[in-house]
SENUKE-802460 format. One line per 2 residues: number of its first residue (from 0); their letters; for each residue z, x, y of C-alpha. Coordinates in pm, whole numbers. Each point is the difference from the previous one (the first is absolute). Last residue first. Example, Ala and Ser with C-alpha at 12.3 -4.5 7.8 and 13.67 -1.06 7.14 Angstrom:
<sites>
1) sa) 714/1367/-106  66/-137/-344 .
</sites>
This chain:
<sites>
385) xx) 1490/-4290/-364  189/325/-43 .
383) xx) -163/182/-286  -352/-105/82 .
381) xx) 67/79/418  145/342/-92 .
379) xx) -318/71/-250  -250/-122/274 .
377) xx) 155/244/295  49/300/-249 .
375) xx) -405/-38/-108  -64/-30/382 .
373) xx) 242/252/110  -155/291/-232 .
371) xx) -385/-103/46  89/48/346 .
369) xx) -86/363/15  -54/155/329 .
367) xx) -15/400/26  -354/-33/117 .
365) xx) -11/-239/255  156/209/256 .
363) xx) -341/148/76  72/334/130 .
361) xx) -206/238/264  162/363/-54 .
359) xx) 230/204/224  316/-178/65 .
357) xx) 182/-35/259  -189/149/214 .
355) xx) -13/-264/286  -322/-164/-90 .
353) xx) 95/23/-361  343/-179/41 .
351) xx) -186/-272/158  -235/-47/-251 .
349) xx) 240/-50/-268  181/-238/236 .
347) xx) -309/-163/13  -82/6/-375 .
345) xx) 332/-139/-117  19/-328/298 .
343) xx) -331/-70/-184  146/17/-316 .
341) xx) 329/-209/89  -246/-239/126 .
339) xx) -217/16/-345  329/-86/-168 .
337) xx) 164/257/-248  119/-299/-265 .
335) xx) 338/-134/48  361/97/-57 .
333) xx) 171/-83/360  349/100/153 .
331) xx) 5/-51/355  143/235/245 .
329) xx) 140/-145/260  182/-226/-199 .
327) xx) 141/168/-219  127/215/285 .
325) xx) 169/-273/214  193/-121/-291 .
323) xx) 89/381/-118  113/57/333 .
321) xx) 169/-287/-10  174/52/-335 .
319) xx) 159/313/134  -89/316/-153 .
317) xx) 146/176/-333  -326/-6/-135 .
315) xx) 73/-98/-325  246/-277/157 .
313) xx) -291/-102/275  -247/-52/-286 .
311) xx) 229/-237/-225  108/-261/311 .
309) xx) -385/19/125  -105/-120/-335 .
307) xx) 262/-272/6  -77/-96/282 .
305) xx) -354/40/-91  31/-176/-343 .
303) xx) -399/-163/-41  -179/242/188 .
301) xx) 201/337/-124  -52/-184/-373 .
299) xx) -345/-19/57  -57/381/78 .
297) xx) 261/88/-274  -223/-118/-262 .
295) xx) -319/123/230  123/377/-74 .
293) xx) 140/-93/-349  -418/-117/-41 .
291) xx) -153/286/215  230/268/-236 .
289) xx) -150/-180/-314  -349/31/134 .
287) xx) 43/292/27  192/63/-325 .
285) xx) -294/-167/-192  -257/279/229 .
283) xx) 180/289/-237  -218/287/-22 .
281) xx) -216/-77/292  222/-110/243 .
279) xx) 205/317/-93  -272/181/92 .
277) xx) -5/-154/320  324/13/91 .
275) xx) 87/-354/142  -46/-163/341 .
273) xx) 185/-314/177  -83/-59/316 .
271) xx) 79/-10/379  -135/-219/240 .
269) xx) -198/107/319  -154/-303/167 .
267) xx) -46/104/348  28/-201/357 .
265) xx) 207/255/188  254/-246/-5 .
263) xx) 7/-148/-303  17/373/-131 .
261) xx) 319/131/166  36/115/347 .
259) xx) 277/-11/241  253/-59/-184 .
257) xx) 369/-15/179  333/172/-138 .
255) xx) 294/-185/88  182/222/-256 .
253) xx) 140/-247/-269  -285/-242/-34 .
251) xx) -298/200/138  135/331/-133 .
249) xx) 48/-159/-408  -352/-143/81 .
247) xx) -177/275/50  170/184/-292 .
245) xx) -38/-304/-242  -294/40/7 .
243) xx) -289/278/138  64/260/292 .
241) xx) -183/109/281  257/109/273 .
239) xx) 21/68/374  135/238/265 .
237) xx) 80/257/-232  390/209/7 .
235) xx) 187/-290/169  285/-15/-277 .
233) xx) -100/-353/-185  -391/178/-28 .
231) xx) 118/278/-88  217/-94/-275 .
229) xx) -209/-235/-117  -293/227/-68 .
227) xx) 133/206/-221  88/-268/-236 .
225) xx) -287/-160/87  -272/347/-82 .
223) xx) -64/173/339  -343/142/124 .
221) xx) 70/-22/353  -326/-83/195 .
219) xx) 4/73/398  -258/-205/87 .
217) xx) -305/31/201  -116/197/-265 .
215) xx) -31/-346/-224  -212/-123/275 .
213) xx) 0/-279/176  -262/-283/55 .
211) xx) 224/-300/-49  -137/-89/-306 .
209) xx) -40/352/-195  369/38/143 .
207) xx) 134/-281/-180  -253/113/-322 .
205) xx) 176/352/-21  335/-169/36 .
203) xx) -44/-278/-273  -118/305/-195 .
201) xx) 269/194/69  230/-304/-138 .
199) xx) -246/-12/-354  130/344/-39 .
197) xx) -201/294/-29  232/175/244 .
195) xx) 351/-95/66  52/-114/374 .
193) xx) 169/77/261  -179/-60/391 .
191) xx) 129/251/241  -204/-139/288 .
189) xx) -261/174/202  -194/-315/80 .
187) xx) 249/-272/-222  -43/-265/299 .
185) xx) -308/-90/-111  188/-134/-336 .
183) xx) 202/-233/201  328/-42/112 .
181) xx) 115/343/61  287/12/250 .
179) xx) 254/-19/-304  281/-193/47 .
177) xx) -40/-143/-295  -88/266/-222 .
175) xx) -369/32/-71  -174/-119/-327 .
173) xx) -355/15/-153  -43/-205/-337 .
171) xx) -67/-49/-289  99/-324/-214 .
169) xx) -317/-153/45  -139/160/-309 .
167) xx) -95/-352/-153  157/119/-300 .
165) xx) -163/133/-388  -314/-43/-15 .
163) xx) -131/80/-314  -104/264/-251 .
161) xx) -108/289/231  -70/294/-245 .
159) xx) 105/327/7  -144/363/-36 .
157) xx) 73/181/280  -338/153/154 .
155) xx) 151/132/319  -206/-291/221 .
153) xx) 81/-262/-277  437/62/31 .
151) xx) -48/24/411  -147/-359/-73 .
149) xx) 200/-116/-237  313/140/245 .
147) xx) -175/-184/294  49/-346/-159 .
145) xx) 401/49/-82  116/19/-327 .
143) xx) 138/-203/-328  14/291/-251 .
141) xx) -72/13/-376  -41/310/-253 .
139) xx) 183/234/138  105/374/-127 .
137) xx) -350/29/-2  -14/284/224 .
135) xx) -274/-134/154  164/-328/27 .
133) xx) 316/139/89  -137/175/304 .
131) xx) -154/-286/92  352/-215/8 .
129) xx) 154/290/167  -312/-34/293 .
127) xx) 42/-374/6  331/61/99 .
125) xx) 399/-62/-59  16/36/-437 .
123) xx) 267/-146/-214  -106/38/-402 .
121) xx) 63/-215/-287  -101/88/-380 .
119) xx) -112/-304/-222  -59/22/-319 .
117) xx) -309/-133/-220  -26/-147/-352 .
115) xx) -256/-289/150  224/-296/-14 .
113) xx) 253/218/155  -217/70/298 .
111) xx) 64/-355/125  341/-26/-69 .
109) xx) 83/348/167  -223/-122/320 .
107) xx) 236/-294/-10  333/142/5 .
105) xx) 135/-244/228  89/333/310 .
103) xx) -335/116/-119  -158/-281/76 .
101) xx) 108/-32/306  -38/332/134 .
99) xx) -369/2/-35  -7/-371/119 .
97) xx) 137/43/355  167/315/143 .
95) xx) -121/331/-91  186/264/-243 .
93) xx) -222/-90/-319  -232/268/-51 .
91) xx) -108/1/-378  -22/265/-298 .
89) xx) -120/-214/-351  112/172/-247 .
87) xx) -159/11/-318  141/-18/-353 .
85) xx) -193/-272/-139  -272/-84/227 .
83) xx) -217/-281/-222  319/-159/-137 .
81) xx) -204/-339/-96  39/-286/223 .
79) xx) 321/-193/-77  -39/-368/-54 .
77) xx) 356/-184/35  -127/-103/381 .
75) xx) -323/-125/-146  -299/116/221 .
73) xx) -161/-265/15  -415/-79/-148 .
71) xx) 160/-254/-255  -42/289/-279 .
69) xx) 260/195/181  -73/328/236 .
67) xx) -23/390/-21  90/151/236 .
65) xx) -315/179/166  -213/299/-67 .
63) xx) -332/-4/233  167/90/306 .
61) xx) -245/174/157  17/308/122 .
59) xx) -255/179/-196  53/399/-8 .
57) xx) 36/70/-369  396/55/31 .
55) xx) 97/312/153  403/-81/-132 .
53) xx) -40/243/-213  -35/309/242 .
51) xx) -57/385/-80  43/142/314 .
49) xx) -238/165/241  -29/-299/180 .
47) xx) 380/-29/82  -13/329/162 .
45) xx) -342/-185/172  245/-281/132 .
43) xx) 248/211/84  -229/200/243 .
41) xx) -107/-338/153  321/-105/59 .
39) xx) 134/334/174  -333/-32/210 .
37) xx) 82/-336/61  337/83/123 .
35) xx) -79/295/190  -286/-190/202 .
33) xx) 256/-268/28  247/250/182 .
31) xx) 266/128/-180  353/34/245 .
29) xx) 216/269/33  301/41/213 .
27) xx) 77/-416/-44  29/-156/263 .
25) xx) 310/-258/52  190/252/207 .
23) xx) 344/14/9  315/27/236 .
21) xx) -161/246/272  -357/-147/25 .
19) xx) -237/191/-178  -349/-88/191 .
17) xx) -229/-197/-218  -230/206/-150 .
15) xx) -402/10/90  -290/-229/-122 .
13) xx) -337/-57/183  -263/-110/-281 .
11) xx) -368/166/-16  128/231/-236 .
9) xx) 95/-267/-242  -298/17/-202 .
7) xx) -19/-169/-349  -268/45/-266 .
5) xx) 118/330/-162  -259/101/-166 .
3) xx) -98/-181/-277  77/-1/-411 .
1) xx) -141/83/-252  61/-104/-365 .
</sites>
């Protein structure tokens, strides 16, 4: 296998330190840069090439092994499909609010992957960038992640698929303290602005600016992961921050905070999805579709119990339950097909990031989408629970 160059350039980004204030600084000393990052990525991912690997599969990713169902064309609840993935374990993200963390908390994904032999192993990552670097690692298998990590993912050759979408992606947003004298995203010219790169809240920031005709060097861009990120942002370090749920709302509700961007307002669809390892996709597409059934499982259950949903998520969290209120429903849980809008909404910001550098080759986002996965997972859920 061969891989590309790296395909990101951050050069054309302004970034400098945070001054070191005398009680603590929130910056870290050193910081890798997305062109780092991919360029770390894409030299795992041809290590990982040069290995022997199983789990290649024979490069379809179609999900052309399914449960098995009853004579009366149901899927009989007794009826247990045939241990297909005995012994594996499937490796999954499940740290974010909403469905992920739902069904783990009820066990479900372990249900689901039972029927199949499978394991489950539970990780807690903060960024589309950890969640890539898992992928092509392949110490992860599934992720639910922001749009401009799949595309980041497709320009440094990451092999994933897009299964479904997975929220509305209105939960990011950019926020300024309440007193702040920035009130709109114009008023950001020579700004500290922090926000973690790759994300699907730099995005939101890259496309703000896009709009109103800025620049992202007329920013002052701290690359700062949340928990970074908070600090400086609660101590005065940045001027504003581009952050995803519950964060932004956890500094609306409790800060004051004030948002003064987030997708509805810029007029963009950008919702975030659910992706798997490719070759694991190929190998086992009956846990896919397995992991998109728990995954919609919980998904109903959120819409059908949200107090009680909201009452669940805010003790794992540790946060408030109206934080967790406001932040469920900012950012909307879906498990659909990749829409032709949310495809559209793809390409351009694809096209933006290459018009500023971002990335260095012409994509079409089309290319890592699957739905074969959430349609076959879609019609089994709805057979089994008429």
């Amino acid at each position: 296998m061969t891989g590309q160059p790296d395909p990101i350039d951050a050069s054309k980004q302004q970034e400098e330190e945070l001054p070191v204030k005398p009680k603590q600084s929130y910056y870290p000393k050193a910081r890798i840069g997305i062109a780092a990052l991919v360029l770390v990525l894409t030299l795992t991912l041809l290590a990982a090439c040069g290995k022997s690997d199983n789990s290649a599969g024979n490069g379809s990713t179609s999900p052309s092994a399914s449960p098995s169902e009853s004579s009366s064309g149901g899927a009989s609840p007794s009826a247990e499909p045939s241990k297909s993935a005995e012994g594996v374990t499937v490796n999954l993200e499940a740290s974010q609010i909403g469905p992920i963390l739902i069904a783990k908390e009820k066990g479900w994904f372990e249900e689901e992957f039972a029927k199949y032999g499978a394991k489950v192993n539970y990780q807690a990552l903060q960024s589309s960038s950890q969640f890539l670097e898992g992928i092509v690692s392949g110490r992860l298998d599934f992720a639910r992640i922001g749009y401009i990590g799949t595309i980041t993912g497709q320009a440094a050759n990451i092999p994933f698929v897009t299964l479904s979408e997975g929220s509305d992606g209105a939960g990011d947003g950019i926020i300024v303290q309440k007193d702040s004298k920035v009130k709109s995203i114009k008023d950001l010219k020579g700004k500290k602005v922090a926000v973690s790169k790759g994300s699907s809240s730099w995005g939101l920031l890259l496309r703000a600016l896009e709009k109103e005709g800025l620049k992202v060097s007329d920013i002052q861009l701290i690359n700062l992961q949340p928990d970074e990120a908070q600090g400086a942002f609660q101590s005065g370090q940045v001027d504003a921050w581009g952050i995803w749920e519950p964060f932004r709302s956890n500094q609306v509700n409790n800060q004051g905070a004030t948002v003064i961007a987030n997708s509805q307002l810029i007029g963009a669809y950008t919702p975030g999805y659910n992706i798997a390892r490719k070759a694991f996709a190929d190998e086992h597409p009956e846990l896919v579709v397995a992991y998109l059934k728990a995954y919609e499982r919980a998904l109903q259950w959120e819409n059908q119990n949200f107090d009680e949903a909201v009452k669940l998520l805010a003790g794992i969290k540790k946060l408030d339950e109206a934080t967790v209120n406001i932040s469920l429903k900012n950012n909307v849980p879906l498990n659909s097909p990749v829409s032709d809008e949310a495809n559209k909404s793809q390409q351009k910001t694809a096209d933006i990031l290459l018009s500023l550098g971002e990335i260095k080759e012409q994509l079409d986002v089309t290319k890592v989408v699957d739905n074969s996965f959430i349609t076959k997972a879609l019609e089994e859920y709805k057979t089994e629970n008429p």
